[in-house]
N, C-alpha and C positions, 0 to 999 in steps of 0.2 A: 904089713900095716893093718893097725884095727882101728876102728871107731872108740872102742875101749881101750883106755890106758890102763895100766894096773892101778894106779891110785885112785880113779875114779870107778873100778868094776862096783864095787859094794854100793855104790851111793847112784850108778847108772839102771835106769830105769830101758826097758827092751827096744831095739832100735824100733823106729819108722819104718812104712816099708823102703822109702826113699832111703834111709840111711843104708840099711841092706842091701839096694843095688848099688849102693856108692862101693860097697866096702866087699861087692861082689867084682865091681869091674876094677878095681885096683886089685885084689887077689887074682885073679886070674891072668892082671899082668907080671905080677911075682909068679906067677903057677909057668908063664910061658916064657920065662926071661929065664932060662936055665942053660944055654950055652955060653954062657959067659959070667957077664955082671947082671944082675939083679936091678940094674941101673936103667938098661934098657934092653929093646927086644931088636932083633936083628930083622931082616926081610924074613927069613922062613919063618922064625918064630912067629912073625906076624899073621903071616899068610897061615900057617897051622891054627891059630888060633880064628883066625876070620872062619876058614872052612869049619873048623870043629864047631865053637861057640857063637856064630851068626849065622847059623843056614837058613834061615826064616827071612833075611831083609831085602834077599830079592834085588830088587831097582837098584837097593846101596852096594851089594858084593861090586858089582863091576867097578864104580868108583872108588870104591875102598881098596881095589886090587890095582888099578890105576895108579894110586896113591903109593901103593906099596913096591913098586915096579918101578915109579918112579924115584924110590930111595938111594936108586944102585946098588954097587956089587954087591951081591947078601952077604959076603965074608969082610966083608968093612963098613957098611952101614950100621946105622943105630936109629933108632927110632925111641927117643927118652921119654919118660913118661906123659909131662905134657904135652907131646903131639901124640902120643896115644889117646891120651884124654880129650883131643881136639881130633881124631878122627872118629871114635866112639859119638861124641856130637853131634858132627855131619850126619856119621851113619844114621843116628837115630831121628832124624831131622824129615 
C-alpha cells in the first residue's frame, strides 16, 4: 500500500510527516505479514514485529503482548489489519 497511486504520483506534492508514519505503519505490516496472507499477521509475526519495531514504548510492550497472547494458537490466529491499526493506537496512547 502507498499514499501515492500511480495516477496521482506527477500531480502529488511530498507526503506530511503524518502521512509518512501512516504509510510507514501500514508497510511494516505488509513487511511482517509474510507467513502467509498478506491479509493479516499471525501471533509471532506480531510479537516479532512489536520486539523489533517498538522497543522504546516501554509501559505499552506488556499490554500489547497481553493483547497478542491473547489472540491464541499462533498457527491459527490472525490478527487483520484493522485490529493492527487499533492496537498501534492504544500503543501510542
Amino acid at each position: 500500500f502507498s499514499l501515492h497511486t500511480p495516477s496521482s504520483m506527477q500531480d502529488c506534492q511530498e507526503l506530511t510527516d503524518v502521512e509518512r508514519a501512516i504509510e510507514t505503519v501500514i508497510n511494516q505490516f505488509h513487511c511482517y505479514a509474510v507467513k502467509g496472507q498478506k491479509e493479516y499477521l499471525t501471533p509471532n509475526e506480531m510479537q516479532d514485529l512489536v520486539v523489533q519495531k517498538l522497543p522504546h514504548l516501554g509501559k505499552c510492550v506488556g499490554p500489547l503482548e497481553e493483547k497478542i497472547e491473547c489472540m491464541g494458537n499462533p498457527d491459527e490466529a490472525k490478527l487483520e489489519f484493522g485490529e493492527y491499526w487499533d492496537m498501534m493506537g492504544d500503543a501510542a496512547k
